[in-house]
CHARMM internal coordinates of N, CA and C (Angstrom, degrees):
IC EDIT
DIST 1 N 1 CA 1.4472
DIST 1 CA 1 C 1.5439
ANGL 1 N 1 CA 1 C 109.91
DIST 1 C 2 N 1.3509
ANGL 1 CA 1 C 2 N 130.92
DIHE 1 N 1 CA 1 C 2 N -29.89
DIST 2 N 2 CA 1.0247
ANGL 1 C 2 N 2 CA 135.91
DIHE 1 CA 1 C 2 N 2 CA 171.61
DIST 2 CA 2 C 1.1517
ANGL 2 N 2 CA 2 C 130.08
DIHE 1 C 2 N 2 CA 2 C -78.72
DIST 2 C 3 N 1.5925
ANGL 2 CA 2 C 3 N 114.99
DIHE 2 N 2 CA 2 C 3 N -9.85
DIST 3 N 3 CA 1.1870
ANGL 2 C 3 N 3 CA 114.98
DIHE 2 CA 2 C 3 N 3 CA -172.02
DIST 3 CA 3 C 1.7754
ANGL 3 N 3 CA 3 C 98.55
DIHE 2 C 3 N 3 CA 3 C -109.53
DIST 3 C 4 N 1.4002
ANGL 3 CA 3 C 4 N 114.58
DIHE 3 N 3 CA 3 C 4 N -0.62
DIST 4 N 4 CA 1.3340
ANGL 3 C 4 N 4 CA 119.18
DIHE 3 CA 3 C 4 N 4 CA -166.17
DIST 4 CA 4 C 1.7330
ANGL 4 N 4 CA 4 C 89.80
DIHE 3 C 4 N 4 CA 4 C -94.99
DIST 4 C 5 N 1.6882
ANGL 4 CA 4 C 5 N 105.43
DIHE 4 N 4 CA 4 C 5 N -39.23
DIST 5 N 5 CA 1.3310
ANGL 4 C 5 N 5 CA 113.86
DIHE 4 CA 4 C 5 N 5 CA -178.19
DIST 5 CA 5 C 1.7960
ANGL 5 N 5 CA 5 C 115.85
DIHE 4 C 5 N 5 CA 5 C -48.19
DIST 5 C 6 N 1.2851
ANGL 5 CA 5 C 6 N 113.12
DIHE 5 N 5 CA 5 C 6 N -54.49
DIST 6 N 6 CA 1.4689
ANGL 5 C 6 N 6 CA 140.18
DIHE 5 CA 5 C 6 N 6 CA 159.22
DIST 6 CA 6 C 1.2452
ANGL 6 N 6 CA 6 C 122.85
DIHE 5 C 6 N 6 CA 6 C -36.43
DIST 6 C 7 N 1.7873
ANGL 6 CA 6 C 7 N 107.46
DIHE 6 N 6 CA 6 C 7 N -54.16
DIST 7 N 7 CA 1.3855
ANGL 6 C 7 N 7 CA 109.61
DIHE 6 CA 6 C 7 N 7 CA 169.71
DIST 7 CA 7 C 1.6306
ANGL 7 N 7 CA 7 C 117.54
DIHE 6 C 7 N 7 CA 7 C -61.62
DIST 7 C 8 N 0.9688
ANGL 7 CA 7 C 8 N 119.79
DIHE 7 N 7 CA 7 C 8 N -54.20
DIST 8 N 8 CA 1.5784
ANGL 7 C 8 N 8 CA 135.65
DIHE 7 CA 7 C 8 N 8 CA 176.82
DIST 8 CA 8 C 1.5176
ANGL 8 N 8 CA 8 C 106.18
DIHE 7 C 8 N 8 CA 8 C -57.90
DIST 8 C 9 N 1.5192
ANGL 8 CA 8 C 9 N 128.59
DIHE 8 N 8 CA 8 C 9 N -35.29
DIST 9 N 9 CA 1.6794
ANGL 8 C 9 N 9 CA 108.65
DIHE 8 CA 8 C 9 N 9 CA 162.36
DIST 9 CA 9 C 1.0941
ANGL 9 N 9 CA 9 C 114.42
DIHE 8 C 9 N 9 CA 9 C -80.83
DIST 9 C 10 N 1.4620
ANGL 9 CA 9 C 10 N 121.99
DIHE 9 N 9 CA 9 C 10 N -28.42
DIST 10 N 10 CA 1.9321
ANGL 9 C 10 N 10 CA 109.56
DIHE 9 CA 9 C 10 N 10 CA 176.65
DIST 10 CA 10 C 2.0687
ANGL 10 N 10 CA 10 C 111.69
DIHE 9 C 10 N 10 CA 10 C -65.84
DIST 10 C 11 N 1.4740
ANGL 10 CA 10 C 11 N 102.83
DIHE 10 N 10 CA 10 C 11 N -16.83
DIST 11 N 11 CA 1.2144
ANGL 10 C 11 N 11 CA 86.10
DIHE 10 CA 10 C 11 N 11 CA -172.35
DIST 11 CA 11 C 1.4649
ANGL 11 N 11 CA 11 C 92.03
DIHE 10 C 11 N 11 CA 11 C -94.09
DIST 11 C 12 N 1.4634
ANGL 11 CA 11 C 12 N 161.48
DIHE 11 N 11 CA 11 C 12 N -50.08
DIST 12 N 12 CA 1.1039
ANGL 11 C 12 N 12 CA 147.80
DIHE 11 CA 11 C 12 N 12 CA 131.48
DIST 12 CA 12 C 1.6404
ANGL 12 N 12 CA 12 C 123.06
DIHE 11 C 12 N 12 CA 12 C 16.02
DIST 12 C 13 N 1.4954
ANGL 12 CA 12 C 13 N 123.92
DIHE 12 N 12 CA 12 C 13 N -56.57
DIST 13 N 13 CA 1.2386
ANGL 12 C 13 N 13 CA 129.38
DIHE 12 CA 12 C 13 N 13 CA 178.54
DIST 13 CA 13 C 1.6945
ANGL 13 N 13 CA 13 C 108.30
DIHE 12 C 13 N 13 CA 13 C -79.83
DIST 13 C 14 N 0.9989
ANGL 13 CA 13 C 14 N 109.37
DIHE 13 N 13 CA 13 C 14 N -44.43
DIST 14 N 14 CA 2.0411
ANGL 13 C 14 N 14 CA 107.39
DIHE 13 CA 13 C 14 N 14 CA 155.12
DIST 14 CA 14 C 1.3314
ANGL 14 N 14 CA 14 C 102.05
DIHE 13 C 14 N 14 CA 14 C -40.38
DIST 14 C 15 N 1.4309
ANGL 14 CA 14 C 15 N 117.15
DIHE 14 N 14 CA 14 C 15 N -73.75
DIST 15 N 15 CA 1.4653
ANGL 14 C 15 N 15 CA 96.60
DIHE 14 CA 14 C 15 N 15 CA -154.37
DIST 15 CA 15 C 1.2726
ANGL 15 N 15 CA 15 C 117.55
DIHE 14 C 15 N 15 CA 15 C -56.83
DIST 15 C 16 N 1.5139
ANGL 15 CA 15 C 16 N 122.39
DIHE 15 N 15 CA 15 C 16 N -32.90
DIST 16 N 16 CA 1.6062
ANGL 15 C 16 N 16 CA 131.60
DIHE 15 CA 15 C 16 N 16 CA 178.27
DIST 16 CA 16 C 1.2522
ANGL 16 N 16 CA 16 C 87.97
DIHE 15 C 16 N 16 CA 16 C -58.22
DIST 16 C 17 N 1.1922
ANGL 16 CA 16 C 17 N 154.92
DIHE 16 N 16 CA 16 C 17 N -88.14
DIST 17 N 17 CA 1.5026
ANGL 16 C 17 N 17 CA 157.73
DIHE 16 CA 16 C 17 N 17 CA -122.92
DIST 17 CA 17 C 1.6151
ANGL 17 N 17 CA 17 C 100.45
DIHE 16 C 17 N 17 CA 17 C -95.88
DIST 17 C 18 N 1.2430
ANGL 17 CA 17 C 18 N 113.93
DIHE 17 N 17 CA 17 C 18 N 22.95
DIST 18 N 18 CA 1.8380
ANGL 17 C 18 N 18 CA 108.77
DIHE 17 CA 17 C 18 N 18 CA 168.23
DIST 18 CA 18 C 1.4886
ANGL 18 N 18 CA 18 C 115.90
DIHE 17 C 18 N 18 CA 18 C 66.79
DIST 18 C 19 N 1.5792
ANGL 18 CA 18 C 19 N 131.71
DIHE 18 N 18 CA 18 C 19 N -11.42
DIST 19 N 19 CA 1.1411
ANGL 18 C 19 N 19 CA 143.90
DIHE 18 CA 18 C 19 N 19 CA -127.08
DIST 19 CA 19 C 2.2062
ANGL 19 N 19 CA 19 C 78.16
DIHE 18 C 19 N 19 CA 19 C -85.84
DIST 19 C 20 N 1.2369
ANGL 19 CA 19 C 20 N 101.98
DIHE 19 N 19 CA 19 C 20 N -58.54
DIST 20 N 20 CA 2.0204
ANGL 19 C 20 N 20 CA 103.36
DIHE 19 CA 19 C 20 N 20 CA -164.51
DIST 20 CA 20 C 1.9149
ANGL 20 N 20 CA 20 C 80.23
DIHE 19 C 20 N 20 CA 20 C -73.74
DIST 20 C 21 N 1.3275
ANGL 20 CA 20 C 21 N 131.09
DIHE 20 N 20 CA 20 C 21 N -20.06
DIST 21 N 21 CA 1.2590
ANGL 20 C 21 N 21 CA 81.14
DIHE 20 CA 20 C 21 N 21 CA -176.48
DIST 21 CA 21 C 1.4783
ANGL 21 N 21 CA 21 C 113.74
DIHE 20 C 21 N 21 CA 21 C -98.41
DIST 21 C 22 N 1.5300
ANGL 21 CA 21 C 22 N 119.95
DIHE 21 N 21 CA 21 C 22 N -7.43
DIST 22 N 22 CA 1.4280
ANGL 21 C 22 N 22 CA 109.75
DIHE 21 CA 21 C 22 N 22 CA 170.96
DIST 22 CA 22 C 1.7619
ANGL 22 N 22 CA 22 C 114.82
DIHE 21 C 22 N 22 CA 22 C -73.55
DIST 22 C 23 N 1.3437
ANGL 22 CA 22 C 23 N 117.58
DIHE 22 N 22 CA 22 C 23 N -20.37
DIST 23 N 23 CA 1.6282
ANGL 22 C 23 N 23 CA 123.94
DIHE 22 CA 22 C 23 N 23 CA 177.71
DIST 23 CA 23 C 1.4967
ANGL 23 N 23 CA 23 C 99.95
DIHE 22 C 23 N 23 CA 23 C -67.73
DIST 23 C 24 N 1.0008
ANGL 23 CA 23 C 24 N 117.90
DIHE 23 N 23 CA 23 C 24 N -43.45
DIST 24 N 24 CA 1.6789
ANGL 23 C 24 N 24 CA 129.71
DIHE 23 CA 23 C 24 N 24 CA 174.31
DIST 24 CA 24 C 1.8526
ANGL 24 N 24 CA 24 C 107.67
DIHE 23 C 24 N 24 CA 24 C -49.01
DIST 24 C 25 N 1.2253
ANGL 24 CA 24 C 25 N 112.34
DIHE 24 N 24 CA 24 C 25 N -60.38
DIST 25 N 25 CA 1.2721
ANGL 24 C 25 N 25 CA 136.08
DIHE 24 CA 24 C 25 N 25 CA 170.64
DIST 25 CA 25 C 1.6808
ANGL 25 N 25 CA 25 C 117.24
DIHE 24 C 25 N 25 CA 25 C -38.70
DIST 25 C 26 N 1.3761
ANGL 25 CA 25 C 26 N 98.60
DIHE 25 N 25 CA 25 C 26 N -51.38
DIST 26 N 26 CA 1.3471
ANGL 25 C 26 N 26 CA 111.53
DIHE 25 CA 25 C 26 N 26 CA -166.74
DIST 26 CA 26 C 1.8110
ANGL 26 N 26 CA 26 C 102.06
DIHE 25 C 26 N 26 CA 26 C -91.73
DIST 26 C 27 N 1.5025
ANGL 26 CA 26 C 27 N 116.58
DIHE 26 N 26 CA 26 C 27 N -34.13
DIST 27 N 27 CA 1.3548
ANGL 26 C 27 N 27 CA 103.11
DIHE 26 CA 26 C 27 N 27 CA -175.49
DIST 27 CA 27 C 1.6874
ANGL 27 N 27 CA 27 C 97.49
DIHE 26 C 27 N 27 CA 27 C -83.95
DIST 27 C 28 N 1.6636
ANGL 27 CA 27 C 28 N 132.32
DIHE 27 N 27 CA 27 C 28 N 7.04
DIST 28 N 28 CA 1.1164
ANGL 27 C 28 N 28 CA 121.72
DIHE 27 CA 27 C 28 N 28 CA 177.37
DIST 28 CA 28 C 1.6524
ANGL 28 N 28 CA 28 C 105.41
DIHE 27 C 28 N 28 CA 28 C -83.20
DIST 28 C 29 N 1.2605
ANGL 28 CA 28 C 29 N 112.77
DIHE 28 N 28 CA 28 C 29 N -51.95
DIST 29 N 29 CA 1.2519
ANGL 28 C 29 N 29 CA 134.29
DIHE 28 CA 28 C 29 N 29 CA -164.35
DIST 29 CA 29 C 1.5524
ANGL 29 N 29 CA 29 C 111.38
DIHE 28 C 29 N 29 CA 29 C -74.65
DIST 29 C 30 N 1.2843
ANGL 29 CA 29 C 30 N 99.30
DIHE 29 N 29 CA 29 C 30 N -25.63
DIST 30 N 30 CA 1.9878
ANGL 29 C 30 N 30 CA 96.41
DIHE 29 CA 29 C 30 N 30 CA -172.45
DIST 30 CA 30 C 1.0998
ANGL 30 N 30 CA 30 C 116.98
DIHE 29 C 30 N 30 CA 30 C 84.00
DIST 30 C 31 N 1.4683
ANGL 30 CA 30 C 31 N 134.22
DIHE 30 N 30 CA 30 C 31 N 48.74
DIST 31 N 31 CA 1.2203
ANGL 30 C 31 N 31 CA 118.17
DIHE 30 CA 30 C 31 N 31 CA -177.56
DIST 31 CA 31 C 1.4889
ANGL 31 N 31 CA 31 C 101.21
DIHE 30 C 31 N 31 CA 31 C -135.36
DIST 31 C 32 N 0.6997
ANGL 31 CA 31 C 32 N 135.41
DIHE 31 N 31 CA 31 C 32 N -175.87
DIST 32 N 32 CA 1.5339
ANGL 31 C 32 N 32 CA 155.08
DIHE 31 CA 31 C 32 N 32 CA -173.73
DIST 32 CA 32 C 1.9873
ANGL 32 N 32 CA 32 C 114.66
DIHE 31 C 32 N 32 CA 32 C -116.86
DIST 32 C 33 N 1.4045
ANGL 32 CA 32 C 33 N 113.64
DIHE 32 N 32 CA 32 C 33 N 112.02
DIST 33 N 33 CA 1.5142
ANGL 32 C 33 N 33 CA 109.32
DIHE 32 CA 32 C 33 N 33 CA 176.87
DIST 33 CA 33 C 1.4079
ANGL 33 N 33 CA 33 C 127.90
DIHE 32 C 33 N 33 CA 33 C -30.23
DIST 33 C 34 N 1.0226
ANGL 33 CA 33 C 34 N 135.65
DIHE 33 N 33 CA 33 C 34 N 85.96
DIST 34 N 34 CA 1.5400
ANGL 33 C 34 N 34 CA 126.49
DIHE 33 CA 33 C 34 N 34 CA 164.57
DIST 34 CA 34 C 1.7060
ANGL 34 N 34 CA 34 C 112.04
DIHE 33 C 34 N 34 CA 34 C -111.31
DIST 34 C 35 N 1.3459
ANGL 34 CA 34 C 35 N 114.06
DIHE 34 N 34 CA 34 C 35 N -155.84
DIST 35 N 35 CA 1.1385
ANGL 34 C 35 N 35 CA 104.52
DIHE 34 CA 34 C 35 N 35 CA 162.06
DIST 35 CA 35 C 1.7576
ANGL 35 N 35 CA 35 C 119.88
DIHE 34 C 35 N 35 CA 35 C -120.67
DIST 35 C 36 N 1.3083
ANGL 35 CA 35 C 36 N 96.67
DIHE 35 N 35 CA 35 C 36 N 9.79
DIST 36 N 36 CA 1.8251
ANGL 35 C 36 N 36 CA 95.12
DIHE 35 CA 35 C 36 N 36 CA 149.28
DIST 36 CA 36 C 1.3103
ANGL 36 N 36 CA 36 C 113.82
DIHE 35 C 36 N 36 CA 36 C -81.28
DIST 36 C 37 N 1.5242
ANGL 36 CA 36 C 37 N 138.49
DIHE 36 N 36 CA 36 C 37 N -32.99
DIST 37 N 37 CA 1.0966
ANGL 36 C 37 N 37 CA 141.36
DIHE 36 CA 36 C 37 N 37 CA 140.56
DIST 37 CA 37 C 1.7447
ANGL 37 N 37 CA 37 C 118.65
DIHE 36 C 37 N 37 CA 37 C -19.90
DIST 37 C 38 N 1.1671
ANGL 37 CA 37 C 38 N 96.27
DIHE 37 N 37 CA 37 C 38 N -79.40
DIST 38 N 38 CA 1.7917
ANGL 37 C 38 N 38 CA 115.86
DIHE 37 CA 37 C 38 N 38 CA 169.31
DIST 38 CA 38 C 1.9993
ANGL 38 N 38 CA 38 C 98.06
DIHE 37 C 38 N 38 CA 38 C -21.83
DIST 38 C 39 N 1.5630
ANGL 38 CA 38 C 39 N 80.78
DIHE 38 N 38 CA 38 C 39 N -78.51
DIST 39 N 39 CA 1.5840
ANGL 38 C 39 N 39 CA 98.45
DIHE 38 CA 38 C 39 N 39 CA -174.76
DIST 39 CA 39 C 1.4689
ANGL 39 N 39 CA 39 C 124.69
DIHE 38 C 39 N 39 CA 39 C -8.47
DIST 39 C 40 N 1.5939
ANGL 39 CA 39 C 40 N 89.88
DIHE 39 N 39 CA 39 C 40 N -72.43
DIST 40 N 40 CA 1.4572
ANGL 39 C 40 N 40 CA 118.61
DIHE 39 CA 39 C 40 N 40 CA -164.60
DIST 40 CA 40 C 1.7565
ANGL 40 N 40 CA 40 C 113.20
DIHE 39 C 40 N 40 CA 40 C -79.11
DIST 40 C 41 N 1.6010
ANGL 40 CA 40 C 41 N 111.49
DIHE 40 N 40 CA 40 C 41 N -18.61
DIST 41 N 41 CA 1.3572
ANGL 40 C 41 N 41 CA 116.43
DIHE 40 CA 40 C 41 N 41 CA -175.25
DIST 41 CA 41 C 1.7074
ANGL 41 N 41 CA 41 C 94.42
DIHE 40 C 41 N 41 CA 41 C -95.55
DIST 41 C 42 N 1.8516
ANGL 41 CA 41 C 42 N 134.57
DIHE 41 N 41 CA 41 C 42 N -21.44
DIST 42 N 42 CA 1.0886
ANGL 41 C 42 N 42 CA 108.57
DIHE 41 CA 41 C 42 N 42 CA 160.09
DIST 42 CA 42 C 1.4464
ANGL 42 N 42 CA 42 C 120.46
DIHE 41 C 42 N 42 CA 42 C -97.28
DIST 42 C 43 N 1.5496
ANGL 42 CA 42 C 43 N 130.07
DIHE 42 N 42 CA 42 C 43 N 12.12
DIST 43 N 43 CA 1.0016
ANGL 42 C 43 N 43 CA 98.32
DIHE 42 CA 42 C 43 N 43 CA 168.37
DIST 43 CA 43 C 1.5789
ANGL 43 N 43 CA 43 C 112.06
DIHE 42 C 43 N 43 CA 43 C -102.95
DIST 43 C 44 N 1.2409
ANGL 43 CA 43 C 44 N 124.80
DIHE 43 N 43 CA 43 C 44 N 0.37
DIST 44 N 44 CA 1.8547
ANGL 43 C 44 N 44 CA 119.39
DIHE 43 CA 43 C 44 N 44 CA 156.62
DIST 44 CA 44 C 1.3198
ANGL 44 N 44 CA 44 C 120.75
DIHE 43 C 44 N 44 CA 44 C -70.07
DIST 44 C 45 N 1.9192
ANGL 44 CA 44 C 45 N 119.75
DIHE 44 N 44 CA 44 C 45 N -21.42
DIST 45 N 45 CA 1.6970
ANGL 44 C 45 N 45 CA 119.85
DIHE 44 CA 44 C 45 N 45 CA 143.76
DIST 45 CA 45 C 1.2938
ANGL 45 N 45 CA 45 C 130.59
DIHE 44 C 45 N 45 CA 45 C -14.04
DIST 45 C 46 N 1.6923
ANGL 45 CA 45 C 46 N 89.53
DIHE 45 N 45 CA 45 C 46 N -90.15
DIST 46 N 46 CA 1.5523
ANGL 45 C 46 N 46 CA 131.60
DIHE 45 CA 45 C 46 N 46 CA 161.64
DIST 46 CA 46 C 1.5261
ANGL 46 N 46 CA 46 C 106.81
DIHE 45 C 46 N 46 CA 46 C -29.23
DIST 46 C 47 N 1.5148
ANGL 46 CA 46 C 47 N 118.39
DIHE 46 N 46 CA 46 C 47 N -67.00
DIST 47 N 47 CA 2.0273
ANGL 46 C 47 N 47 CA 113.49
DIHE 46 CA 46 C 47 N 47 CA -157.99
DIST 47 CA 47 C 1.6379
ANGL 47 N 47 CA 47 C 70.70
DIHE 46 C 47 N 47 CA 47 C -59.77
DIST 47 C 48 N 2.0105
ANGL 47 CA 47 C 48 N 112.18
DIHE 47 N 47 CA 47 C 48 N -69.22
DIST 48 N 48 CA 1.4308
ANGL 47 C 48 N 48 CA 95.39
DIHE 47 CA 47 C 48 N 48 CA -142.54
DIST 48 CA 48 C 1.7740
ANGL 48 N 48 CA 48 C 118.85
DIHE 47 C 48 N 48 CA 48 C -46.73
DIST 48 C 49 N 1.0241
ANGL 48 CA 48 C 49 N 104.03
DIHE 48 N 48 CA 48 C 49 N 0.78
DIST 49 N 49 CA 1.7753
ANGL 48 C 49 N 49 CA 107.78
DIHE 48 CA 48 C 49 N 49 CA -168.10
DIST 49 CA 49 C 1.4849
ANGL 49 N 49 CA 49 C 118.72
DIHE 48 C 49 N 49 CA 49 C -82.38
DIST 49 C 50 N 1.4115
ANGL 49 CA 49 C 50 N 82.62
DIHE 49 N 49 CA 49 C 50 N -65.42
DIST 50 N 50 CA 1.7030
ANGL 49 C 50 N 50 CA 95.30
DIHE 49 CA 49 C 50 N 50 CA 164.57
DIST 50 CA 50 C 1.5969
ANGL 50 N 50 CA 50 C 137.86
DIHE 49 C 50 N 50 CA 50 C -122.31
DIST 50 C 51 N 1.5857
ANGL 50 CA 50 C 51 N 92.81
DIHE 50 N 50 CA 50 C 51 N 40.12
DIST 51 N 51 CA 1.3597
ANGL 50 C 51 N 51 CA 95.46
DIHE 50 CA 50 C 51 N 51 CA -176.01
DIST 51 CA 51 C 1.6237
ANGL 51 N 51 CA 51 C 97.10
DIHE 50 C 51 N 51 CA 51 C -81.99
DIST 51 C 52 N 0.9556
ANGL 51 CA 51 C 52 N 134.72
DIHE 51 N 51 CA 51 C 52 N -30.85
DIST 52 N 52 CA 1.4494
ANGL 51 C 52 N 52 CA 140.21
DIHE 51 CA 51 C 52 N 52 CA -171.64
DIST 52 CA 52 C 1.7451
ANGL 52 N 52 CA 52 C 109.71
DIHE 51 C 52 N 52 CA 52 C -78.58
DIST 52 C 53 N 1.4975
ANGL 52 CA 52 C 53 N 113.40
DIHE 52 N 52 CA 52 C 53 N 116.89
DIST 53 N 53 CA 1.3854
ANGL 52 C 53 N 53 CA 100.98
DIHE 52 CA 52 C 53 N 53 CA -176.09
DIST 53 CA 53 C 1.6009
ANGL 53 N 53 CA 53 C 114.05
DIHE 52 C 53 N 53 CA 53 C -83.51
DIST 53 C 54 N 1.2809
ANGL 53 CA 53 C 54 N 91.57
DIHE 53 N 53 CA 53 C 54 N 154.53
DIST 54 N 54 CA 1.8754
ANGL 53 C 54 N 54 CA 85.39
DIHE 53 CA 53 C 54 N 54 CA 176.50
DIST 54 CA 54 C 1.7433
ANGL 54 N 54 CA 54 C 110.32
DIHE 53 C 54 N 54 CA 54 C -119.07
DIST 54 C 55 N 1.5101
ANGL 54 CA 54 C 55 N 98.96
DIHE 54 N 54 CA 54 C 55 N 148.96
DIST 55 N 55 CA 1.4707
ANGL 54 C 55 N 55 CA 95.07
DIHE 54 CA 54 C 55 N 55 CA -165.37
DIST 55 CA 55 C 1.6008
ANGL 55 N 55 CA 55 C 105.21
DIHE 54 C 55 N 55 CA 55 C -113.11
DIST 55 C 56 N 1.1287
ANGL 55 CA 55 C 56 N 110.18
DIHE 55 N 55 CA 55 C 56 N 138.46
DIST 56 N 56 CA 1.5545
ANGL 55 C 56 N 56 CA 115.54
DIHE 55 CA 55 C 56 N 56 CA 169.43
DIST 56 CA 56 C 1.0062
ANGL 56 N 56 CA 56 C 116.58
DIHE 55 C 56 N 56 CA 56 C 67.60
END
COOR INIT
IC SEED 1 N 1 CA 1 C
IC BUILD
């Protein structure tokens, strides 16, 4: 039970920390982890985040 407990916050703290969605990213795209990888998977985050302005 504790170790199920454990499993279920490490996968929780991935999702906060981008971790399943850049693995997601990378097994979509074909590439291999680096940090041009890194790079390029946070800065389409980022536009998609705040490329859109918000008013008021």
């Amino acid at each position: 039970m504790v170790r199920r407990f454990f499993a279920i916050l490490l996968g929780i703290l991935r999702e906060i920390g981008d971790e399943n969605a850049y693995s997601r990213y990378l097994r979509m795209h074909g590439v291999a982890a680096s940090p041009e990888a890194w790079r390029k998977f946070s800065d389409r985050r980022m536009q998609g985040k705040y490329a859109k302005a918000k008013c008021c």
